[in-house]
VEXBAZA-965870 format. One record per atom (N, C-alpha, C): residue number from 1; atom name; x, y, z. Coordinates in Angstrom, 2 decimals. Example, Ala and Ser with C-alpha at 12.3 -4.5 7.8 and 13.67 -1.06 7.14 Angstrom:
BEGIN
{i:1; at:N; east:13.19; north:-5.69; up:7.80} .
{i:1; at:CA; east:12.30; north:-4.50; up:7.80} .
{i:1; at:C; east:13.20; north:-3.30; up:7.80} .
{i:2; at:N; east:12.85; north:-2.25; up:7.08} .
{i:2; at:CA; east:13.67; north:-1.06; up:7.14} .
{i:2; at:C; east:12.90; north:0.03; up:7.87} .
END
This chain:
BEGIN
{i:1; at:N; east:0.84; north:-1.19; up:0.00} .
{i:1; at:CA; east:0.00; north:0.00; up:0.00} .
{i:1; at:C; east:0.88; north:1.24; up:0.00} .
{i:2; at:N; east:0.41; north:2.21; up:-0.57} .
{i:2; at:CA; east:1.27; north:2.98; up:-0.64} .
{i:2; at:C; east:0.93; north:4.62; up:0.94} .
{i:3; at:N; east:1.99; north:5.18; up:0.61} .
{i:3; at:CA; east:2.37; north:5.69; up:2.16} .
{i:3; at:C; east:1.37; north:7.11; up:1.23} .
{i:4; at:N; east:0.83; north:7.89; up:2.06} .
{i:4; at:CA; east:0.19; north:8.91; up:1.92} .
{i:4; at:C; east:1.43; north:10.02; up:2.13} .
{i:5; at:N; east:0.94; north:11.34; up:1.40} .
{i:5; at:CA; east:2.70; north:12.01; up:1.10} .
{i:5; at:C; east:2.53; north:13.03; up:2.14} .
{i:6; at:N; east:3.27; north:13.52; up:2.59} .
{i:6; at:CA; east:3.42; north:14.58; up:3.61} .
{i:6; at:C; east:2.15; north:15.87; up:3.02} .
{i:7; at:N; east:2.26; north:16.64; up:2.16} .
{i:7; at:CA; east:1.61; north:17.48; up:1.86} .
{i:7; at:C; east:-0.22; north:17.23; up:2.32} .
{i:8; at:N; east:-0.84; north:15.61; up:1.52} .
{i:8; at:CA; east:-1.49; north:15.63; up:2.12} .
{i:8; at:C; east:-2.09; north:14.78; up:3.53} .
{i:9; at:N; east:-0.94; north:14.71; up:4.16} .
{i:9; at:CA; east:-1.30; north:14.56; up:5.74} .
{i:9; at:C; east:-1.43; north:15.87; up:6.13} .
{i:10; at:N; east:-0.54; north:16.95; up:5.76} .
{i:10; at:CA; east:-0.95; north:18.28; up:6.15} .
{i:10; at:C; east:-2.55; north:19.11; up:6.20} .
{i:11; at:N; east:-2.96; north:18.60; up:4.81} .
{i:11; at:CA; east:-3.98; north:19.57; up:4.29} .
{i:11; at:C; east:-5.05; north:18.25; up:5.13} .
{i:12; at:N; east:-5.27; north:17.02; up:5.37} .
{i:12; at:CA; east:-5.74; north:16.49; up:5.94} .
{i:12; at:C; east:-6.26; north:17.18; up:7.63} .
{i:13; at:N; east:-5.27; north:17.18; up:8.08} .
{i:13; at:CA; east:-5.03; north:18.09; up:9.60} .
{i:13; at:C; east:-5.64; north:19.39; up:9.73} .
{i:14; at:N; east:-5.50; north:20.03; up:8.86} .
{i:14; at:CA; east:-5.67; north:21.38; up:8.24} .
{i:14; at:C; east:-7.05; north:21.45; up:8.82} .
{i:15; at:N; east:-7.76; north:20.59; up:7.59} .
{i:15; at:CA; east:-9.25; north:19.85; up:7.15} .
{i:15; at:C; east:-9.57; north:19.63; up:8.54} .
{i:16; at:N; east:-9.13; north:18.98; up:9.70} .
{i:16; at:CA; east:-9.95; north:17.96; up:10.59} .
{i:16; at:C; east:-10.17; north:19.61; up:11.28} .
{i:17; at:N; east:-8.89; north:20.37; up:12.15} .
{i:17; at:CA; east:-9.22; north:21.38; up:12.89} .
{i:17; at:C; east:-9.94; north:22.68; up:12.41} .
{i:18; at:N; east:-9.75; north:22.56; up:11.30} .
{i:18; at:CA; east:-11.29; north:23.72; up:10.85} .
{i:18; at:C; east:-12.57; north:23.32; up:10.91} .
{i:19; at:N; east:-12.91; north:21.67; up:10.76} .
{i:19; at:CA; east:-14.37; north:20.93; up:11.04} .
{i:19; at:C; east:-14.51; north:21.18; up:12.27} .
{i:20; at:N; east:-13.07; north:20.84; up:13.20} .
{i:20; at:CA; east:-13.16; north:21.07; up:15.07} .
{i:20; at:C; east:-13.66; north:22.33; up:15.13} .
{i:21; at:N; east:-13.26; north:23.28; up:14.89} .
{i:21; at:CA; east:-13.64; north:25.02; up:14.46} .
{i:21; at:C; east:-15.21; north:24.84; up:14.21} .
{i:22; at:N; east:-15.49; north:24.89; up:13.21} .
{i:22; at:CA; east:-16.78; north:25.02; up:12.33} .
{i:22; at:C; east:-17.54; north:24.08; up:13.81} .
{i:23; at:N; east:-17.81; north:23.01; up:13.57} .
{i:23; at:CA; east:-18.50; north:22.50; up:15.05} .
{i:23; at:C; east:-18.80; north:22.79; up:16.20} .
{i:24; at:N; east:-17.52; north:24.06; up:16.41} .
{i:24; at:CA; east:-17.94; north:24.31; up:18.13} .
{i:24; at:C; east:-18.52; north:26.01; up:17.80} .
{i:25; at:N; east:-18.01; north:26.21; up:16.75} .
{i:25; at:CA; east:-18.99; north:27.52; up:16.03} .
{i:25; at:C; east:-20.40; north:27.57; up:16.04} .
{i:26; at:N; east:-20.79; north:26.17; up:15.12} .
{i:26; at:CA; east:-22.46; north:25.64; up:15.00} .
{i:26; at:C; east:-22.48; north:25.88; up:16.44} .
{i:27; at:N; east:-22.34; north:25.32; up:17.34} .
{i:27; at:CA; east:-22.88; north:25.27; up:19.04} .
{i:27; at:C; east:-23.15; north:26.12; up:19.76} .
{i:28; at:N; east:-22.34; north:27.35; up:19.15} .
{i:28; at:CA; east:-21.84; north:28.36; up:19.96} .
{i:28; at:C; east:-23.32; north:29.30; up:18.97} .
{i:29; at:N; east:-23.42; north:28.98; up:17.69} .
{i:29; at:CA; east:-24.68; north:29.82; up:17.00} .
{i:29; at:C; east:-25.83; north:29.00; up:16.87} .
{i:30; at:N; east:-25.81; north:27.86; up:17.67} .
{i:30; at:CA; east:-27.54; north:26.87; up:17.65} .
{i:30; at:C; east:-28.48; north:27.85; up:17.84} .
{i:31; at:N; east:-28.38; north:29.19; up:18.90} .
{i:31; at:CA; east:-29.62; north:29.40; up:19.53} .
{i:31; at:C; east:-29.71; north:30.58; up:18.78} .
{i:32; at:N; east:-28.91; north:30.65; up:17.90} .
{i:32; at:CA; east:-29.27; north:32.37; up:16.68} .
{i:32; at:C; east:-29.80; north:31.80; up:15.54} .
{i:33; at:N; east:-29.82; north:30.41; up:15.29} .
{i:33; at:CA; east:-30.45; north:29.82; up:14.03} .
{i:33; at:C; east:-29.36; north:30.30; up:13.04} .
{i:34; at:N; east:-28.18; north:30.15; up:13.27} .
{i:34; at:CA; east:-27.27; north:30.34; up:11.40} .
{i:34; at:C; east:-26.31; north:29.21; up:12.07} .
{i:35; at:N; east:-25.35; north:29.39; up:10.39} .
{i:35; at:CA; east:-24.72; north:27.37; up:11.00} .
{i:35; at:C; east:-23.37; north:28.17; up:10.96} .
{i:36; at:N; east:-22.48; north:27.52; up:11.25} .
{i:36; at:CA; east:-21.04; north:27.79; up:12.21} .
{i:36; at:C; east:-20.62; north:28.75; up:11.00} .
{i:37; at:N; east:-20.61; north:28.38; up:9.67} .
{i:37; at:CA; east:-19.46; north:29.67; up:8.82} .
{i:37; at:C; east:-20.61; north:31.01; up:8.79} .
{i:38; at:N; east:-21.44; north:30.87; up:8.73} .
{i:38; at:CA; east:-22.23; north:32.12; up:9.01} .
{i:38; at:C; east:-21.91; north:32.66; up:10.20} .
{i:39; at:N; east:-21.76; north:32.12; up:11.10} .
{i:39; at:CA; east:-21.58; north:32.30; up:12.51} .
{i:39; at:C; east:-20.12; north:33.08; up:12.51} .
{i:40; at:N; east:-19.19; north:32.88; up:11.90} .
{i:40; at:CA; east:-17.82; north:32.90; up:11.74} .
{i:40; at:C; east:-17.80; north:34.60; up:11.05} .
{i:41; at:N; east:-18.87; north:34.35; up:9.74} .
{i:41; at:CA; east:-18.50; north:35.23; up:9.11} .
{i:41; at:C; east:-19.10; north:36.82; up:9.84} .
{i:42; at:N; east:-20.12; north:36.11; up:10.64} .
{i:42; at:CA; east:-21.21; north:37.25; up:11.65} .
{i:42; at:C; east:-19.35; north:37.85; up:12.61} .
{i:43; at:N; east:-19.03; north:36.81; up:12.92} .
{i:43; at:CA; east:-17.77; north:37.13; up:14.13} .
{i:43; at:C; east:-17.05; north:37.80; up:13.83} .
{i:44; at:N; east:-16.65; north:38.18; up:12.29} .
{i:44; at:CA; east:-15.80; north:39.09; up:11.29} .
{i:44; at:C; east:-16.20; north:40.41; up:11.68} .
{i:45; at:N; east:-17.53; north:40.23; up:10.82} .
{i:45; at:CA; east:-18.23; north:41.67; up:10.37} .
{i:45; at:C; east:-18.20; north:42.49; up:12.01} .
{i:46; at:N; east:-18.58; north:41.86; up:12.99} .
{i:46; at:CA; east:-18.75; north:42.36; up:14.54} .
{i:46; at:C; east:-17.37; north:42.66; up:14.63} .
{i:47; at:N; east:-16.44; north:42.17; up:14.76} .
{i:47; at:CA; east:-15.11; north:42.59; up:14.77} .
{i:47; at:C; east:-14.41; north:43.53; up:14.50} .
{i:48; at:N; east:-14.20; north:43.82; up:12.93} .
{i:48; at:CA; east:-13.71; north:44.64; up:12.14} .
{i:48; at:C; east:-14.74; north:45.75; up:11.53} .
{i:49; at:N; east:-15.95; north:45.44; up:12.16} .
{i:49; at:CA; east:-17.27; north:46.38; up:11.22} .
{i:49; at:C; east:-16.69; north:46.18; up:9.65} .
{i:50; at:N; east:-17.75; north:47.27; up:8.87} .
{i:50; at:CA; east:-18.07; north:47.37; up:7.78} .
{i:50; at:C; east:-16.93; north:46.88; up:7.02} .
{i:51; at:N; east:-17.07; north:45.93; up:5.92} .
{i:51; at:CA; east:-16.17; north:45.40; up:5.01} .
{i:51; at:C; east:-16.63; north:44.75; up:3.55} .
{i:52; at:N; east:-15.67; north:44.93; up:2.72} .
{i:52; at:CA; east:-15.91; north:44.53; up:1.18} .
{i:52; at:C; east:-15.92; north:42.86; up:1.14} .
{i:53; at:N; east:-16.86; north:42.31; up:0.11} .
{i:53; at:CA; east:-16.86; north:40.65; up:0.25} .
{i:53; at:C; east:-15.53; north:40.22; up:-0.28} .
{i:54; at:N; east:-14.98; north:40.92; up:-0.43} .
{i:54; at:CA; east:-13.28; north:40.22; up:-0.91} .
{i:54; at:C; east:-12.52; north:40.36; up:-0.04} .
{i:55; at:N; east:-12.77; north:41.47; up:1.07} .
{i:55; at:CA; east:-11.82; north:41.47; up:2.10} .
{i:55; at:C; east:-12.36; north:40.50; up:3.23} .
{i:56; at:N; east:-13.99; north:40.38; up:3.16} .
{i:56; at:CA; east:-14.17; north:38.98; up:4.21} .
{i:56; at:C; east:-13.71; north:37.84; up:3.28} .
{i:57; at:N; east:-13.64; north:37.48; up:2.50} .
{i:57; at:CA; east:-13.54; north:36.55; up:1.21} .
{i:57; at:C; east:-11.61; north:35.96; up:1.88} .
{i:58; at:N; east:-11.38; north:37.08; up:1.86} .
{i:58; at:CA; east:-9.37; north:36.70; up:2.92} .
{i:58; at:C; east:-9.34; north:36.08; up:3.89} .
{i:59; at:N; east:-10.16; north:36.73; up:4.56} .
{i:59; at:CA; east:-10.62; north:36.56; up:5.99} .
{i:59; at:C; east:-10.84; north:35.58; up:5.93} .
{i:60; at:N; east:-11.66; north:34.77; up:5.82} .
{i:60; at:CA; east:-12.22; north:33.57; up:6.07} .
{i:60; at:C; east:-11.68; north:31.87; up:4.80} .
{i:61; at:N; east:-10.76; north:32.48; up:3.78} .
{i:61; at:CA; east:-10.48; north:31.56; up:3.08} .
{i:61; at:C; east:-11.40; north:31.34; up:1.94} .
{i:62; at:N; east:-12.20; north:32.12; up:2.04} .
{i:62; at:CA; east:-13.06; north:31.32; up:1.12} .
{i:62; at:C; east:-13.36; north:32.14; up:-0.19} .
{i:63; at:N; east:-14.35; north:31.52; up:-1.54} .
{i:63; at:CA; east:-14.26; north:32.46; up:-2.81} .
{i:63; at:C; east:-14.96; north:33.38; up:-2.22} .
{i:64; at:N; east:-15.30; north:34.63; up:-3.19} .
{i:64; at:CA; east:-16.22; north:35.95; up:-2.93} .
{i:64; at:C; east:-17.50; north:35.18; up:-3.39} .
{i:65; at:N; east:-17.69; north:34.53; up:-4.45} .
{i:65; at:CA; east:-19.11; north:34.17; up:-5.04} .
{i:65; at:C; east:-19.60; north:33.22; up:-3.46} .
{i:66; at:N; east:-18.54; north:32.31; up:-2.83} .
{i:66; at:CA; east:-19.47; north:31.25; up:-1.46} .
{i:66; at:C; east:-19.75; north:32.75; up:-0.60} .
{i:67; at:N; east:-18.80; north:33.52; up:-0.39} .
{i:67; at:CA; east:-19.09; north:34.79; up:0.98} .
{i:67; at:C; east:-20.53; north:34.77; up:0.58} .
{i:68; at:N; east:-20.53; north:35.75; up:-0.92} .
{i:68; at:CA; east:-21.48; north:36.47; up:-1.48} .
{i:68; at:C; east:-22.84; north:35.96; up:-0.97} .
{i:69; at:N; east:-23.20; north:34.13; up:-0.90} .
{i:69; at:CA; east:-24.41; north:33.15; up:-1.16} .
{i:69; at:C; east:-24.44; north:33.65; up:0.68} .
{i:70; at:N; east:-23.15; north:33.30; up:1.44} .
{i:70; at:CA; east:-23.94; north:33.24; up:2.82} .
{i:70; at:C; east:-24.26; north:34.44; up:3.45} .
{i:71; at:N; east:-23.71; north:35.44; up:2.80} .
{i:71; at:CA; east:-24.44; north:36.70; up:3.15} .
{i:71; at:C; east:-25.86; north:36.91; up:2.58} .
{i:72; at:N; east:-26.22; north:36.60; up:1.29} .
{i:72; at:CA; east:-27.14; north:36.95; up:1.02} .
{i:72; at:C; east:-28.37; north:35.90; up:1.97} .
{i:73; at:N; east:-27.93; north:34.95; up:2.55} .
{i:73; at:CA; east:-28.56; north:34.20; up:3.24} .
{i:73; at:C; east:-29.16; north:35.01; up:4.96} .
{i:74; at:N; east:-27.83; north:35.66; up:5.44} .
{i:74; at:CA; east:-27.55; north:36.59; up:6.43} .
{i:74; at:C; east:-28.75; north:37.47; up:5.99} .
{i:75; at:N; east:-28.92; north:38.10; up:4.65} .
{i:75; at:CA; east:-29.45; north:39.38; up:4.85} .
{i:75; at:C; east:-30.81; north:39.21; up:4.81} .
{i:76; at:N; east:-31.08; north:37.87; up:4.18} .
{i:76; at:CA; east:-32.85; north:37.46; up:3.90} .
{i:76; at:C; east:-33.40; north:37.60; up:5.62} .
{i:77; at:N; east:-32.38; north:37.40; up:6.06} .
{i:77; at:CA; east:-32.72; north:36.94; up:8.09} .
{i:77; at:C; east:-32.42; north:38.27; up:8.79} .
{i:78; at:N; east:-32.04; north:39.63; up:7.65} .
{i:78; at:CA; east:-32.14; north:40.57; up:8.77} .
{i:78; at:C; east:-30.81; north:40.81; up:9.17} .
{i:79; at:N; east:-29.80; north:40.26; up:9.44} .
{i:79; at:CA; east:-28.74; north:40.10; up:9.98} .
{i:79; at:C; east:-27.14; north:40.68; up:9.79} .
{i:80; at:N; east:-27.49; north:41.08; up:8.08} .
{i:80; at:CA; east:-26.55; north:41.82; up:7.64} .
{i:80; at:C; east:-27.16; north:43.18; up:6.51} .
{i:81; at:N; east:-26.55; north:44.01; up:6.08} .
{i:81; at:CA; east:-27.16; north:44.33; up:5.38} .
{i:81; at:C; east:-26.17; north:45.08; up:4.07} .
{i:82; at:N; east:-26.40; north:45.17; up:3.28} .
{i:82; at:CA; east:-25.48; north:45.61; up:1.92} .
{i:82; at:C; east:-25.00; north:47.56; up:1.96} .
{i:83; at:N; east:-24.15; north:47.96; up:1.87} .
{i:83; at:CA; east:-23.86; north:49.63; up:1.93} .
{i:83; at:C; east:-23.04; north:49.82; up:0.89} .
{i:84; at:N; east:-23.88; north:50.75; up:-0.42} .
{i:84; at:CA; east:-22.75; north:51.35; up:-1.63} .
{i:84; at:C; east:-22.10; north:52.23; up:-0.70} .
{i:85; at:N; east:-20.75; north:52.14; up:-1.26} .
{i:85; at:CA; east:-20.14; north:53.50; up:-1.02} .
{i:85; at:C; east:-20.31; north:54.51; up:-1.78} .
{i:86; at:N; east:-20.11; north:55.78; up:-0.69} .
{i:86; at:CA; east:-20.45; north:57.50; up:-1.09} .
{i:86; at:C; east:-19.98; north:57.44; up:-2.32} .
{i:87; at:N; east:-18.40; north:56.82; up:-1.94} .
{i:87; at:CA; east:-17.58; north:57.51; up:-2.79} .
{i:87; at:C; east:-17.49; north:57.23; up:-4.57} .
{i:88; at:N; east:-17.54; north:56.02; up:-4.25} .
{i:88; at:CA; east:-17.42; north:54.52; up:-5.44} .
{i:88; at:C; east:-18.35; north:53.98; up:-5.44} .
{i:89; at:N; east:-19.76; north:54.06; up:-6.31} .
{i:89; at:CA; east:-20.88; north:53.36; up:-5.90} .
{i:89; at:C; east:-20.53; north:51.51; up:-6.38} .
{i:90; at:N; east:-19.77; north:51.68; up:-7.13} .
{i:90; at:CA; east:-19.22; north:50.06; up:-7.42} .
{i:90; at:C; east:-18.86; north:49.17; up:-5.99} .
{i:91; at:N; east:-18.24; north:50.23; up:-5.46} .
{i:91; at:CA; east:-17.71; north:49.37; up:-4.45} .
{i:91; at:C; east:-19.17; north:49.40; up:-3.07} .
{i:92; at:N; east:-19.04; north:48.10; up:-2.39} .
{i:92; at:CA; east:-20.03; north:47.68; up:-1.94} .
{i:92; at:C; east:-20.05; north:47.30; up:-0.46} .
{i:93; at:N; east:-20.20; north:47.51; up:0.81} .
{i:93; at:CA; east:-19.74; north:47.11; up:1.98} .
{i:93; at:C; east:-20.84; north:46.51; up:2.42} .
{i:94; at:N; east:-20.64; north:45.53; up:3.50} .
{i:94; at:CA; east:-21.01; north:44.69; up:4.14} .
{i:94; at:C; east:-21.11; north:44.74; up:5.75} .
{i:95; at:N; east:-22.30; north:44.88; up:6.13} .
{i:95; at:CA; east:-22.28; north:45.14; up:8.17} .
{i:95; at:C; east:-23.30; north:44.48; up:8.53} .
{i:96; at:N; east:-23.10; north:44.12; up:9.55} .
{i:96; at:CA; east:-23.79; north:43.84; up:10.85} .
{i:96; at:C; east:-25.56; north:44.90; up:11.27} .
{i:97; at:N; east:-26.46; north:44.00; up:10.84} .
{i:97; at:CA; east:-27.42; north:45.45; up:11.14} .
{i:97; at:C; east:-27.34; north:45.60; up:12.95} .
{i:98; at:N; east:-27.46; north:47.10; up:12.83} .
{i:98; at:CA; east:-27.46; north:47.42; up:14.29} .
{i:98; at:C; east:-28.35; north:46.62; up:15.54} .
{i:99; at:N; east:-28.85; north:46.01; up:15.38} .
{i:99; at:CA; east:-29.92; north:45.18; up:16.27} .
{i:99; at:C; east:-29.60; north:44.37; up:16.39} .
{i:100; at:N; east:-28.91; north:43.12; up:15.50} .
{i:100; at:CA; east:-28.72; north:42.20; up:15.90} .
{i:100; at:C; east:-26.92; north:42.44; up:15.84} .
{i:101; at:N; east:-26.55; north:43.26; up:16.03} .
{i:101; at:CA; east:-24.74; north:43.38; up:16.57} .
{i:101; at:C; east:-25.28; north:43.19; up:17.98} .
{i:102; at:N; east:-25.95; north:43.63; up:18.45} .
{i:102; at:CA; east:-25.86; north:43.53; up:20.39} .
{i:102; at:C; east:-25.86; north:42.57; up:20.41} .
{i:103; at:N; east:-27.16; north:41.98; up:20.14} .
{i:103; at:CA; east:-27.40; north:40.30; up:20.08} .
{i:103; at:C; east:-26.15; north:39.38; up:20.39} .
{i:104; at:N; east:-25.55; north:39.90; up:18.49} .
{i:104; at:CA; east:-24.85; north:38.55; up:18.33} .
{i:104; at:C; east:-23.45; north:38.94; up:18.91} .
{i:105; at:N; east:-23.08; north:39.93; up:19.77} .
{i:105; at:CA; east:-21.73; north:40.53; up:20.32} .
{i:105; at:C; east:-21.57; north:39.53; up:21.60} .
{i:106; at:N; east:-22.79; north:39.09; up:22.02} .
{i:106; at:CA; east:-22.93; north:38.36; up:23.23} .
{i:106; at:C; east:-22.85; north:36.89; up:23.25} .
{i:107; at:N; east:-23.06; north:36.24; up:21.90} .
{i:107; at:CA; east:-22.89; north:35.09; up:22.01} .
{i:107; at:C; east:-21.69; north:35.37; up:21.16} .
{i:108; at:N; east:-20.63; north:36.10; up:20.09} .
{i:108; at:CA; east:-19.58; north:35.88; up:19.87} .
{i:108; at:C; east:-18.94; north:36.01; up:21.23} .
{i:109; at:N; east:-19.03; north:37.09; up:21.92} .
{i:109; at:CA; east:-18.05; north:37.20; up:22.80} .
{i:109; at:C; east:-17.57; north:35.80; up:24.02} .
{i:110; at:N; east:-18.70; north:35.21; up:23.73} .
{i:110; at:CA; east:-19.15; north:33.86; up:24.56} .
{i:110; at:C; east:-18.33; north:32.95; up:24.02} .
{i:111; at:N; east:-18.05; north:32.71; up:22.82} .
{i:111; at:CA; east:-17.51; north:31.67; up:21.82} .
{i:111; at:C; east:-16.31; north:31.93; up:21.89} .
{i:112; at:N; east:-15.74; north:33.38; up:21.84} .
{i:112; at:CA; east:-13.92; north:33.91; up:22.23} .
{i:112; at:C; east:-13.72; north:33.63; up:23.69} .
{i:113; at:N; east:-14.48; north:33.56; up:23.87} .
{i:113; at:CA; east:-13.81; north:33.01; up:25.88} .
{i:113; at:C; east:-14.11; north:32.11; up:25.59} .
{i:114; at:N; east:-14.80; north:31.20; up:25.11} .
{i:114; at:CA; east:-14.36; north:29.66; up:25.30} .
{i:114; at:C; east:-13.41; north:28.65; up:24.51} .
{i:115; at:N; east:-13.26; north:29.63; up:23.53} .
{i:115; at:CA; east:-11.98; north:29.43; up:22.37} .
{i:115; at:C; east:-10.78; north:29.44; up:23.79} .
{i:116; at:N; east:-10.28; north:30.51; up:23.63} .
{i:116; at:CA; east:-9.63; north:31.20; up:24.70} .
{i:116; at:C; east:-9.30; north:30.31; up:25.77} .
{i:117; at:N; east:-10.58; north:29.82; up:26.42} .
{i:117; at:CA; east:-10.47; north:28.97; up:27.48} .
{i:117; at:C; east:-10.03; north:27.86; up:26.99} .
{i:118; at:N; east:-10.27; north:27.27; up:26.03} .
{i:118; at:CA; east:-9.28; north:25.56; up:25.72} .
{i:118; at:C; east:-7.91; north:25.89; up:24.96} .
{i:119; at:N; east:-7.45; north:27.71; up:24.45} .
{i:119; at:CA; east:-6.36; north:27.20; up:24.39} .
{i:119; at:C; east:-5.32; north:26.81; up:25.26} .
{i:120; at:N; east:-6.35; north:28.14; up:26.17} .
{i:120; at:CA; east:-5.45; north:28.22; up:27.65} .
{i:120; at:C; east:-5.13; north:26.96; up:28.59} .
{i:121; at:N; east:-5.89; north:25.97; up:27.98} .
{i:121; at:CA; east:-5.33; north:24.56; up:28.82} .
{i:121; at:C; east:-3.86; north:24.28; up:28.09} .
{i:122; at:N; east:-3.42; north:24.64; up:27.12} .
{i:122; at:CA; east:-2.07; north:24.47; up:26.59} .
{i:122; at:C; east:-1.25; north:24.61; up:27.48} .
{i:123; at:N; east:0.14; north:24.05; up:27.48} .
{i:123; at:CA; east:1.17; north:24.63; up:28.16} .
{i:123; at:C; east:1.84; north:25.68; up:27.46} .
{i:124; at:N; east:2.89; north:26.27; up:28.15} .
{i:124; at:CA; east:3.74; north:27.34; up:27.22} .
{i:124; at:C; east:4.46; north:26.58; up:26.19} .
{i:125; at:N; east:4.74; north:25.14; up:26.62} .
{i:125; at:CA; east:5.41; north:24.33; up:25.37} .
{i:125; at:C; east:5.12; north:24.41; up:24.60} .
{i:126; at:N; east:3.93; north:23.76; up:24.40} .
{i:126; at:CA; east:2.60; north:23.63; up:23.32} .
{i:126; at:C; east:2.26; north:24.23; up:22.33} .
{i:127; at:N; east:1.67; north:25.54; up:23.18} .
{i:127; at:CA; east:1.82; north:27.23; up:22.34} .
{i:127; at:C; east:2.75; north:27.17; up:21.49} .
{i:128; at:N; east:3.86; north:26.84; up:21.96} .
{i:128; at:CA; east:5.37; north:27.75; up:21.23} .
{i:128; at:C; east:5.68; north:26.72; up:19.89} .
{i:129; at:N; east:5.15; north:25.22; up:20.33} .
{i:129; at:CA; east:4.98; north:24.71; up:19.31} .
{i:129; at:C; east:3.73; north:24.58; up:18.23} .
{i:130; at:N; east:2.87; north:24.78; up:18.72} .
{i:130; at:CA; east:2.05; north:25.45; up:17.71} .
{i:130; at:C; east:1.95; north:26.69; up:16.62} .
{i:131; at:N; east:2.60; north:27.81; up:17.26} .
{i:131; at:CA; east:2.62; north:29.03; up:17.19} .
{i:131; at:C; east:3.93; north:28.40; up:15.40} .
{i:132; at:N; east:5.17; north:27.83; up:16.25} .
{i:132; at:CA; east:6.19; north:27.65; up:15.23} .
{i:132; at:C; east:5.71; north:26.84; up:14.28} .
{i:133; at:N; east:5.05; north:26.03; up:14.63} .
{i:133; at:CA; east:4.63; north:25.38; up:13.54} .
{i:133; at:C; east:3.73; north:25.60; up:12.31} .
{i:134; at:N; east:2.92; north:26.25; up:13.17} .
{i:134; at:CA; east:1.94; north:27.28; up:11.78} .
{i:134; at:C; east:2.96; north:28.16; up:10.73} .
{i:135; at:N; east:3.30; north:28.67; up:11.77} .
{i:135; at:CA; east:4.30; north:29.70; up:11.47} .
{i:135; at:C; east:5.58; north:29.49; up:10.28} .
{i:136; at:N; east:5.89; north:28.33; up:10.68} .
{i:136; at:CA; east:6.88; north:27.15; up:9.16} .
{i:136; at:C; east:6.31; north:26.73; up:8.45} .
{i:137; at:N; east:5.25; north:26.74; up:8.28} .
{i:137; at:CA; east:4.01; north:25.84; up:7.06} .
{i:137; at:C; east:3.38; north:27.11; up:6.47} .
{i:138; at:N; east:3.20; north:28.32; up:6.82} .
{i:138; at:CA; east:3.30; north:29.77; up:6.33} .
{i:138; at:C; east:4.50; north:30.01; up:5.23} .
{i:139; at:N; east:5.87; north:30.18; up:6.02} .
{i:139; at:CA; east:6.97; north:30.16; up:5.45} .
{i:139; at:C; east:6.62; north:29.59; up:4.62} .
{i:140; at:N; east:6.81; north:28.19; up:4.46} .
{i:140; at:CA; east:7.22; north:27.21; up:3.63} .
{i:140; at:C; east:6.35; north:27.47; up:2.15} .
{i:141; at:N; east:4.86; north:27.68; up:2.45} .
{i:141; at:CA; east:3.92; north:27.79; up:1.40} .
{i:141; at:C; east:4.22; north:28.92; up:1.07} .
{i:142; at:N; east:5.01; north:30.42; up:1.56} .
{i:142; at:CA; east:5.02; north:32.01; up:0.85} .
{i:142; at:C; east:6.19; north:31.39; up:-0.04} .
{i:143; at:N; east:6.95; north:30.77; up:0.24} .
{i:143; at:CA; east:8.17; north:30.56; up:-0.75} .
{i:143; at:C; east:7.74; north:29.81; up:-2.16} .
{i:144; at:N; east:6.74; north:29.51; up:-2.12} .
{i:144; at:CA; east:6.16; north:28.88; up:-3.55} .
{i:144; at:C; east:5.70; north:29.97; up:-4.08} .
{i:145; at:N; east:5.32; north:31.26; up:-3.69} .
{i:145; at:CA; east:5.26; north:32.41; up:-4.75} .
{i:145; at:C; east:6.44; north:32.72; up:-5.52} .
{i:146; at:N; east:7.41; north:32.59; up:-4.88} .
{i:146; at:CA; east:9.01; north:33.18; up:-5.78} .
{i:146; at:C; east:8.67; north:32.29; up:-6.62} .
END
């Protein structure tokens, strides 16, 4: 049988702790009715306020056309809402409607302390190896642009 290659044991791993992510997201947004990347992308917009779907589109990894579908899903529910700019009516921003930012500030903020709280079961070892390790698999993948 043949040995599976390093690259994808990586993207495998990758794969499992963003499902771990996405899962405790869903849990953390059961009682707002949207499912964990909505939830994620709600955690953005609250964060950073108003933003273009290409700059959440970074943010979150994903194309502008998937952002585009779960926002427009967001906005059927009220939850987000679309802003031309003054300046550039092309260009298009993306927020949090004011009503449900309180709302949902309270169950994100709920979900960052409990993030928070299981990393904090780490040791300082741990961290430092985590931290480096992301951190070399960064490296490693910017050097395939040269």
């Amino acid at each position: 049988m043949e040995e599976v290659s390093n690259g994808i044991k990586i993207l495998k791993m990758l794969k499992q702790i963003m499902y771990i992510i996405k899962q405790k997201m869903k849990y953390e947004c059961k009682d707002l009715d949207i499912t964990g990347p909505q939830g994620i992308l709600m955690g953005i917009l609250t964060h950073y306020g108003e933003m273009k779907i290409s700059d959440i589109s970074k943010k979150l990894g994903l194309s502008n056309s998937t952002v585009s579908g779960i926002i427009d899903r967001l906005e059927k529910h009220g939850l987000v809402e679309r802003i031309r700019s003054t300046e550039d009516r092309r260009v298009v921003y993306v927020r949090v409607t004011p009503d449900f930012k309180k709302t949902f500030q309270k169950y994100f903020s709920e979900a960052e302390r409990r993030f928070e709280e299981a990393i904090n079961k780490a040791t300082p070892e741990e961290l430092n190896k985590i931290f480096e390790g992301l951190n070399t698999l960064k490296e490693v993948l910017e050097r395939q642009k040269e």
